[in-house]
Backbone bond lengths (Angstrom), bond angles and torsions (degrees), N, CA, C in turn:
res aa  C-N    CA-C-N  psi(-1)  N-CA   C-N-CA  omega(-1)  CA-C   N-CA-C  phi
1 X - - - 1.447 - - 1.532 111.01 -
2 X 1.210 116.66 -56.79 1.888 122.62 170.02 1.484 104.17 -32.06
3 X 1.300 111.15 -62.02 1.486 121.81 -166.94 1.979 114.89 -47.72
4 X 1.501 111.56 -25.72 1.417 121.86 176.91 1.514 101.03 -108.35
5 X 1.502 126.11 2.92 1.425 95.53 168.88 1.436 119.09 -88.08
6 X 1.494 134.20 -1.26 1.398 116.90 151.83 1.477 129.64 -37.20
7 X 1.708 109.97 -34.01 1.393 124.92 171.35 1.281 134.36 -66.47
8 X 1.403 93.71 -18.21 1.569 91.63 -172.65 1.575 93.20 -115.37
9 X 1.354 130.73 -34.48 1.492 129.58 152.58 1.197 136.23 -73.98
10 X 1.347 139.71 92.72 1.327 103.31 -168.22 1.254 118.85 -81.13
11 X 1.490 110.07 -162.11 1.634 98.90 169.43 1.800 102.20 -99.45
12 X 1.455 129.92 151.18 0.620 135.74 -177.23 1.841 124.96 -62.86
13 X 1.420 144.60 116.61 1.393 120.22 -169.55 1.137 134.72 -87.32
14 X 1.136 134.94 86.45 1.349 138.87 167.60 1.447 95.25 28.54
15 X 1.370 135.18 -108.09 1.356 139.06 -168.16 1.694 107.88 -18.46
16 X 1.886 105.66 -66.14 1.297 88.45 -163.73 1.446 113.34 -57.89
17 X 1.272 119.04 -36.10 1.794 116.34 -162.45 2.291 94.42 -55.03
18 X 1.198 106.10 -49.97 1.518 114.87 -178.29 1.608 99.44 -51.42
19 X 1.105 136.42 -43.08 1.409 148.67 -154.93 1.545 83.43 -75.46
20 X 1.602 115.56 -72.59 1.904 118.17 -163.26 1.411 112.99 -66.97
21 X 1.329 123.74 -25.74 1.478 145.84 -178.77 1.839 82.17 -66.99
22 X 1.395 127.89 -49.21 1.692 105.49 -164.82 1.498 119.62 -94.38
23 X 1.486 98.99 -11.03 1.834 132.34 166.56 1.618 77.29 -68.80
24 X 1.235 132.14 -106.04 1.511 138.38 -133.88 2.005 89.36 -49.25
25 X 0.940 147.11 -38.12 1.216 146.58 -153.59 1.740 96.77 -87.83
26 X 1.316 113.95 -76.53 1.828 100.73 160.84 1.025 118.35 -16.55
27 X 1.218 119.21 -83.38 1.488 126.67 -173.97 1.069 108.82 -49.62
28 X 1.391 149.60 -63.04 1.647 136.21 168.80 1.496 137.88 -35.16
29 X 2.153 93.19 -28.01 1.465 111.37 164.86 1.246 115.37 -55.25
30 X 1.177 106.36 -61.24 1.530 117.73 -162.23 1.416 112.89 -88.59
31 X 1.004 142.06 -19.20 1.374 146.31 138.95 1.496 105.58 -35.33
32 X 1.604 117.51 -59.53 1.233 114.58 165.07 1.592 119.82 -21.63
33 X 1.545 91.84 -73.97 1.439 111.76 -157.17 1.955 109.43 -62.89
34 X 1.231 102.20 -27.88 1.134 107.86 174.67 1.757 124.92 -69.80
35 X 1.319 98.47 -42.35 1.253 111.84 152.99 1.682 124.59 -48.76
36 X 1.214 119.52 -60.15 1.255 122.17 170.94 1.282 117.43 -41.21
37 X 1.207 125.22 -50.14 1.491 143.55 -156.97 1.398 90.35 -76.04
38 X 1.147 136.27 -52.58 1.371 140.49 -160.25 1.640 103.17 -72.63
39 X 1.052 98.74 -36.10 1.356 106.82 -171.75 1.863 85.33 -81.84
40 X 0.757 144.11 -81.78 1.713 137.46 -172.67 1.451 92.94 -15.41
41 X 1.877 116.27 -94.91 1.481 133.94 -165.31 1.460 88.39 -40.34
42 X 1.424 152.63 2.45 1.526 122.91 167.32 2.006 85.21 -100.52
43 X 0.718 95.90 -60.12 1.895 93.80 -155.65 1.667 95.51 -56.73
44 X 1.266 134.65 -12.10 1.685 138.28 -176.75 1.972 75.87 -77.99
45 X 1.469 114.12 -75.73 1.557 100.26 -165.38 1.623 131.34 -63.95
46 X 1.205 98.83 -14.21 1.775 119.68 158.83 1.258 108.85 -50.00
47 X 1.304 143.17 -42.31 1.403 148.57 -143.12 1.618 109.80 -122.45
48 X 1.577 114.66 -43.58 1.353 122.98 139.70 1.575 109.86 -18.33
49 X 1.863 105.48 -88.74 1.123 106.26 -148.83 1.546 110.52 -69.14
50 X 1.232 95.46 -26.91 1.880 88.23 172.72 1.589 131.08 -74.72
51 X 1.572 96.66 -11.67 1.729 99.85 157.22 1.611 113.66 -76.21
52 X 1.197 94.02 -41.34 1.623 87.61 175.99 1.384 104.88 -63.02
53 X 1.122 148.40 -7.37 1.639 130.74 -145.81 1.726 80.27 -116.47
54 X 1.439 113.96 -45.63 1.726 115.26 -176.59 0.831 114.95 -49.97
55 X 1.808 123.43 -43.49 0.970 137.68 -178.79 2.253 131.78 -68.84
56 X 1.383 70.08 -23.26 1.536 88.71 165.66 1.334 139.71 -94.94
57 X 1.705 112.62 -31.27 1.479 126.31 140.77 1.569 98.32 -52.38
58 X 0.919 148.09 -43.03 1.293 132.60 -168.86 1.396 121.51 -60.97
59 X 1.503 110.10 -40.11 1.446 123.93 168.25 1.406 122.56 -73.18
60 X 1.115 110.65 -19.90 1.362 117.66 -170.14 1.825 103.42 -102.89
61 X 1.109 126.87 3.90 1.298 150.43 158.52 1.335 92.51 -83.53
62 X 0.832 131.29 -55.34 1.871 119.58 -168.34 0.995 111.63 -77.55
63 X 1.391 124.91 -10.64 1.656 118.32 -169.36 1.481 105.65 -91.60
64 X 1.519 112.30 166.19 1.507 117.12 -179.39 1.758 103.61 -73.14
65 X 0.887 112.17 122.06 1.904 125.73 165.07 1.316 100.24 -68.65
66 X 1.209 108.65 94.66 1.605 126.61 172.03 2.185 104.54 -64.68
67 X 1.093 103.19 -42.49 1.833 118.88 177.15 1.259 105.26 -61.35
68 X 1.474 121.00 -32.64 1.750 106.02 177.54 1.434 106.33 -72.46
69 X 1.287 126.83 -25.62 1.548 121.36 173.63 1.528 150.30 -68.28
70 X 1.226 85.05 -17.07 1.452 120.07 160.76 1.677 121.76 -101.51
71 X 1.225 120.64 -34.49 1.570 109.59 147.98 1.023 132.50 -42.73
72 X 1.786 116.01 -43.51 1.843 129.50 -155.28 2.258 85.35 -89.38
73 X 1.211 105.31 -27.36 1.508 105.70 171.67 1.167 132.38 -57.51
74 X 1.450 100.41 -32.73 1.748 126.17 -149.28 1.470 92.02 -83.75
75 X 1.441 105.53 -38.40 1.271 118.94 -167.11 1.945 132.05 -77.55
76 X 1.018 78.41 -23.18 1.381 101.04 177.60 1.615 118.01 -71.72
């Protein structure tokens, strides 16, 4: 039985293992890189929306507070 398991196992070839070893390394690059990027386009719209949001408390600071007028009423 030993004598036929070269046949049914082979031995593995130098080349291919070197070949998947530079496949598995690509692929980890760019997975990388893809990752990164994703992670940028979120923190680019993170920073967006919170200028817009600063920017909108800001306006809404300038406007008349219709709710303080009816409190100072309530109270009376």
């Amino acid at each position: 039985m030993r004598e036929n398991l070269p046949y049914i196992l082979p031995t593995p070839q130098p080349q291919a293992e070197e070949t998947f070893a530079v496949y598995q390394t690509t692929h980890q690059f760019y997975y990388e890189v893809q990752k990164r990027s994703e992670f940028e386009r979120y923190c680019q719209w993170y920073y967006e929306t919170a200028e817009q949001n600063r920017q909108e408390l800001e306006r809404m600071r300038g406007e008349v507070n219709i709710f303080s007028w009816f409190r100072r009423s309530s109270k009376m």
